[in-house]
C-alpha atoms as one frame of an Amber mdcrd trajectory, in Angstrom:
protein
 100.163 162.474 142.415 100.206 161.246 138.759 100.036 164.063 136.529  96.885
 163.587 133.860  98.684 162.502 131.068 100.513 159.800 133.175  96.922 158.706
 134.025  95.439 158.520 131.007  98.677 156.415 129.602  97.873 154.100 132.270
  94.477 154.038 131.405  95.610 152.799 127.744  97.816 150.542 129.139  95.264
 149.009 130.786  92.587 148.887 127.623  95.529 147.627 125.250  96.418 144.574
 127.473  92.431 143.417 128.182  92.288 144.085 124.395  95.319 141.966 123.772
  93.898 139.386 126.309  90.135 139.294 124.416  91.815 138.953 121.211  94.221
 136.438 121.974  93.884 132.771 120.130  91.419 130.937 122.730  94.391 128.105
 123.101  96.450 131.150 124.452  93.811 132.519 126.677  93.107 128.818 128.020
  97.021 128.733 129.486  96.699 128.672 132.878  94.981 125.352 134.604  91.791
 126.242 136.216  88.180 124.430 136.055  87.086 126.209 132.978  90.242 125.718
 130.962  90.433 121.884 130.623  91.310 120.745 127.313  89.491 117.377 126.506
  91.200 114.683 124.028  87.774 112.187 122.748  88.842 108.998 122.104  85.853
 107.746 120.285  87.003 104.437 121.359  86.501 102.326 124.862  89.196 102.406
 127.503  91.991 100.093 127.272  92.648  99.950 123.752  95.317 101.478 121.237
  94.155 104.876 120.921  93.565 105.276 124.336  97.069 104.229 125.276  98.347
 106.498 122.423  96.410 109.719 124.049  97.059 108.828 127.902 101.176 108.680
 126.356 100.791 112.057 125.253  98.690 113.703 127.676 101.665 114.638 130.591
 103.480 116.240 127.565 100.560 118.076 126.440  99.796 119.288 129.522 103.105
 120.802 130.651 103.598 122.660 126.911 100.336 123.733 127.222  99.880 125.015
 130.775  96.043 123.807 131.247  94.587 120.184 132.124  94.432 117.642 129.709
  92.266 114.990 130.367  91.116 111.735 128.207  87.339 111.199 127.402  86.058
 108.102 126.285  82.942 108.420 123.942  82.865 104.960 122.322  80.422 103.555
 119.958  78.489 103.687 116.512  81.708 102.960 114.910  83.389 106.149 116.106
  80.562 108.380 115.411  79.732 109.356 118.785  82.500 110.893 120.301  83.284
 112.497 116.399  80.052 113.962 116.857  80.579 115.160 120.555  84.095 117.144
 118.890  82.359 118.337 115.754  79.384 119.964 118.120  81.874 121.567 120.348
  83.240 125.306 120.199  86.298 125.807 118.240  88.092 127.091 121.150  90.874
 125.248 120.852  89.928 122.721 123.743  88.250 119.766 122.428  90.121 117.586
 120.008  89.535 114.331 118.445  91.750 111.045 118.384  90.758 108.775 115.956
  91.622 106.220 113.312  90.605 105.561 109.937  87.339 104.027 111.195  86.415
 107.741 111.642  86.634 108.103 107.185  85.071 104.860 106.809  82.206 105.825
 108.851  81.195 108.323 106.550  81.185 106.406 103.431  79.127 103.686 105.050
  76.719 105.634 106.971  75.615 108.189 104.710  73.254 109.615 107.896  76.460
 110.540 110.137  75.764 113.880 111.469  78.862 115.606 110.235  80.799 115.347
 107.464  84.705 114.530 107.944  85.738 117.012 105.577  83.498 120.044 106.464
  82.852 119.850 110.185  86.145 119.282 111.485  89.916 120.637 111.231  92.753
 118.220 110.267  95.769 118.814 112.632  98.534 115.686 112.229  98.391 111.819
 111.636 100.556 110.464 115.300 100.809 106.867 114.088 100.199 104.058 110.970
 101.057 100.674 110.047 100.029  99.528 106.783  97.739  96.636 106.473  98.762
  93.242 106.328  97.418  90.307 103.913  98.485  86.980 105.675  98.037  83.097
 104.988  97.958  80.307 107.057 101.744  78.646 106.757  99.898  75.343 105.439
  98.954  77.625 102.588 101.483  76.838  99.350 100.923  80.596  98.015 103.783
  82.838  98.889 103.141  85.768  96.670 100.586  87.668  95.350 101.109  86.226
  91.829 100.569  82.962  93.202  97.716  84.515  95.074  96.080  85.326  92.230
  96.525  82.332  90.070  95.055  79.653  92.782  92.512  82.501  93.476  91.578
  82.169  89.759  91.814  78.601  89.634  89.223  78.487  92.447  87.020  81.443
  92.390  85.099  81.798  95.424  86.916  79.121  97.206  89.859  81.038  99.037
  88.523  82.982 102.316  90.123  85.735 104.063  89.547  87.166 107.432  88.611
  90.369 108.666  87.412  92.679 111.880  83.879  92.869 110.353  82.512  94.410
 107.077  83.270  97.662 106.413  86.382  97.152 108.218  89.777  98.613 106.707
  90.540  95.125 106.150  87.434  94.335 104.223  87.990  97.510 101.871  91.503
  96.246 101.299  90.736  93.056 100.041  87.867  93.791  98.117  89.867  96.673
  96.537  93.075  93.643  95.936  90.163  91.819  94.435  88.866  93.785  91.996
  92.557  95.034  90.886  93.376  91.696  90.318  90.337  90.252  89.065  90.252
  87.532  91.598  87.189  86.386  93.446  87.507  85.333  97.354  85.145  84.828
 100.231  85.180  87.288 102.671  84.976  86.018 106.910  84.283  88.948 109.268
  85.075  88.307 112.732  84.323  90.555 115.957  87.011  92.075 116.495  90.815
  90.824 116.039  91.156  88.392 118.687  88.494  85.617 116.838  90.396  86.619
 113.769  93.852  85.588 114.639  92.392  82.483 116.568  90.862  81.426 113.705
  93.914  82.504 111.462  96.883  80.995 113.088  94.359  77.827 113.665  94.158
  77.503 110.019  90.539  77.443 109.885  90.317  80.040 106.919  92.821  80.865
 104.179  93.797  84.320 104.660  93.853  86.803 107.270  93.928  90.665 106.907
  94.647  93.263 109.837  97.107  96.091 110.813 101.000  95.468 110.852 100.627
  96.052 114.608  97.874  93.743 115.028  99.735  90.281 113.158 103.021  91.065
 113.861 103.678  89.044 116.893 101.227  86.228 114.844 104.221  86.805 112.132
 107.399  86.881 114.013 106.138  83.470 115.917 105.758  81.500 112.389 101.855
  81.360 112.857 101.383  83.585 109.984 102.923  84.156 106.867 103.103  87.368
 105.642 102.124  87.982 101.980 101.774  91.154 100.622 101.437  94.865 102.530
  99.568  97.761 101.377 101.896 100.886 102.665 103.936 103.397 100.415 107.183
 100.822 101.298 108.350  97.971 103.404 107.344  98.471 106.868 110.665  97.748
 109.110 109.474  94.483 110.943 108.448  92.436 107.249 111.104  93.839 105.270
 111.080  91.407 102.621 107.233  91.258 101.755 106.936  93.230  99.136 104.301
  96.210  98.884 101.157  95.880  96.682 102.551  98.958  95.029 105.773  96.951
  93.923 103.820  94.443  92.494 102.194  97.505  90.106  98.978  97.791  91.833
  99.762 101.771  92.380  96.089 102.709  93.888  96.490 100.107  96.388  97.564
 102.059  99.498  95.918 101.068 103.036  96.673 102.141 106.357  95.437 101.395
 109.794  96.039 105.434 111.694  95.238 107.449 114.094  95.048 111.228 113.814
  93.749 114.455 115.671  91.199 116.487 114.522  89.333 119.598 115.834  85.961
 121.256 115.119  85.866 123.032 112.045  86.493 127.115 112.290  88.643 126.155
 115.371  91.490 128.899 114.337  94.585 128.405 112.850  96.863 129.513 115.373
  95.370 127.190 117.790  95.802 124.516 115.282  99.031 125.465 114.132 100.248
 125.398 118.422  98.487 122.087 119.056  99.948 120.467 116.321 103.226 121.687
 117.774 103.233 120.745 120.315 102.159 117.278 119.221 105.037 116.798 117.085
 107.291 117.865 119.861 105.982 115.294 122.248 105.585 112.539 119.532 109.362
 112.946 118.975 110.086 112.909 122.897 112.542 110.238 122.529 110.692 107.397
 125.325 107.538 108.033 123.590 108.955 107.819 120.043 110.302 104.547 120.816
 107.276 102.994 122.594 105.326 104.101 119.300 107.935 102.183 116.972 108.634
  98.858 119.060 105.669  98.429 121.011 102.395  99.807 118.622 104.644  99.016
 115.654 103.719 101.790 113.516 105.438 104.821 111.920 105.268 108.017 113.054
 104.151 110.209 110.156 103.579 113.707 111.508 102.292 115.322 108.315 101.377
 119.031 108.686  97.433 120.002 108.890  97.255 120.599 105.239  98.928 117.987
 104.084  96.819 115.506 106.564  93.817 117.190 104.616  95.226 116.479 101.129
  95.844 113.280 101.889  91.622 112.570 103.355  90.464 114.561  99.940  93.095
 112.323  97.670  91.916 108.956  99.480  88.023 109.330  99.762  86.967 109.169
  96.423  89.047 105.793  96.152  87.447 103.844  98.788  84.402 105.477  97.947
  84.306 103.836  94.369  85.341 100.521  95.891  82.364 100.419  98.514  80.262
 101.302  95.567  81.470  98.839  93.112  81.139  95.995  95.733  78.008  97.147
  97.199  79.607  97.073 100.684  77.110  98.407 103.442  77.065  98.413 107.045
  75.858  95.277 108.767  75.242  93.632 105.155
């Protein structure tokens, strides 16, 4: 028989590991699969399209490195806002994350009734993907750089047109952004989505086009578009010789199309700090790293939670000033 002390040892044993257990980061405790330990990724977006491919890629790695089900909800609508409001109600526990794309910052500076607020109600983790935005002409079109740009723009105000995904768009903000930079005046096309746009583009039925490296690059590569100028940091590697709008001294002018993950705000930082692990490590898995780069055509950034942060305080009050200074509001 167990003498007392032996006993009460146990006994501590016993308290110290249910303690351990209780106060364990809720990713940690939510380890082994069961029905009420399934980690949900909200696309915000319908079925089908980029970031749901992106999620459904990562969701077997996820899932094995995390040791609990990881399943992809689709909450599309409201330009994102729905399923960004279904992860910024949810409990930080560590098991409802967002995927979404820069539609998701937009949002908030056009709809000043959202819900939540993207810096307060939810936790950065890591940017998975970008391609910067792509300004494009018509190959009938006898501009080929953004000086030229710029002087027929000037010689014609309110003549050229460019194309977009709709107002508001990334697109849009780009543009108007170029515009007032430059001191040019165009007229701005929004289409329904990007398949009208690059009918109407690569039909030459308005001047310009503007959309995501990803989106024109097969218009591009096939001669139906020309590419003019790009709006990342540098070259992206499948239009290495159009120059950035930063080259051409327009500093401010960054603009990406992403897509990042985000959690609810107070989710902890240890579960941040794991999921964001174990992102990176199956971002860099090398079949997924390569279906990222040739088939999405986008880089794969993988900045840290606080420096995805710094980069969403550094960028709002930009595009902020540019919606206000061109009076830019949803559905106008």
């Amino acid at each position: 028989m167990p003498s007392r002390r032996a006993l009460t040892r146990s006994a501590l044993t016993r308290r110290s590991i249910l303690a351990a257990g209780l106060l364990a980061p809720p990713m940690a405790r939510a380890q082994a699969p069961s029905s009420s330990a399934i980690m949900r990724i909200i696309n915000p977006f319908p079925a089908g399209g980029t970031s749901d491919a992106m999620a459904r890629l990562l969701q077997p790695a996820l899932q094995s490195a995390l040791g609990t089900t990881v399943i992809v909800e689709n909450r599309p609508g409201a330009s994102a806002s729905i399923g960004a409001t279904a992860v910024a109600k949810s409990p930080p526990d560590g098991l409802t994350w967002l995927l979404t794309s820069e539609t998701f910052l937009v949002s908030t500076l056009l709809l000043p009734n959202l819900p939540f607020d993207v810096q307060k109600d939810f936790e950065p983790v890591t940017m998975i993907a970008r391609g910067p935005m792509v300004l494009c002409v018509h190959p009938s079109r006898p501009y080929r750089t953004l000086p030229e740009l710029v002087a027929a723009a000037k010689a014609a105000p309110e003549k050229l047109t460019y194309g977009t995904t709709g107002i508001g768009s990334n697109g849009h903000l780009s543009v108007a952004a170029l515009s007032q930079l430059t001191g040019i005046k165009l007229v701005h096309v929004p289409y329904r989505g990007a398949a009208p746009l690059l009918n109407d583009g690569t039909a030459g039925h308005v001047d310009m086009v503007i959309s995501s490296s990803a989106t024109v690059a097969p218009q591009v590569e096939s001669g139906q578009l020309r590419a003019l100028i790009q709006f990342g940091d540098r070259r992206a590697a499948f239009i290495p010789d159009t120059a950035t709008a930063v080259e051409q001294g327009l500093e401010s002018l960054r603009a990406y199309s992403w897509f990042g993950f985000f959690g609810p705000a107070g989710t902890p930082k240890p579960v941040i700090d794991r999921f964001y692990k174990e992102v990176v490590a199956g971002m860099r898995d090398e079949k997924t790293h390569g279906i990222f780069i040739n088939k999405f055509r986008v880089e794969v950034p993988l900045p840290t939670p606080e420096e995805l942060r710094k980069s969403i305080a550094d960028g709002m009050p930009f595009w902020a000033k540019i919606i206000r200074d061109n009076n830019i509001k949803a559905g106008s």
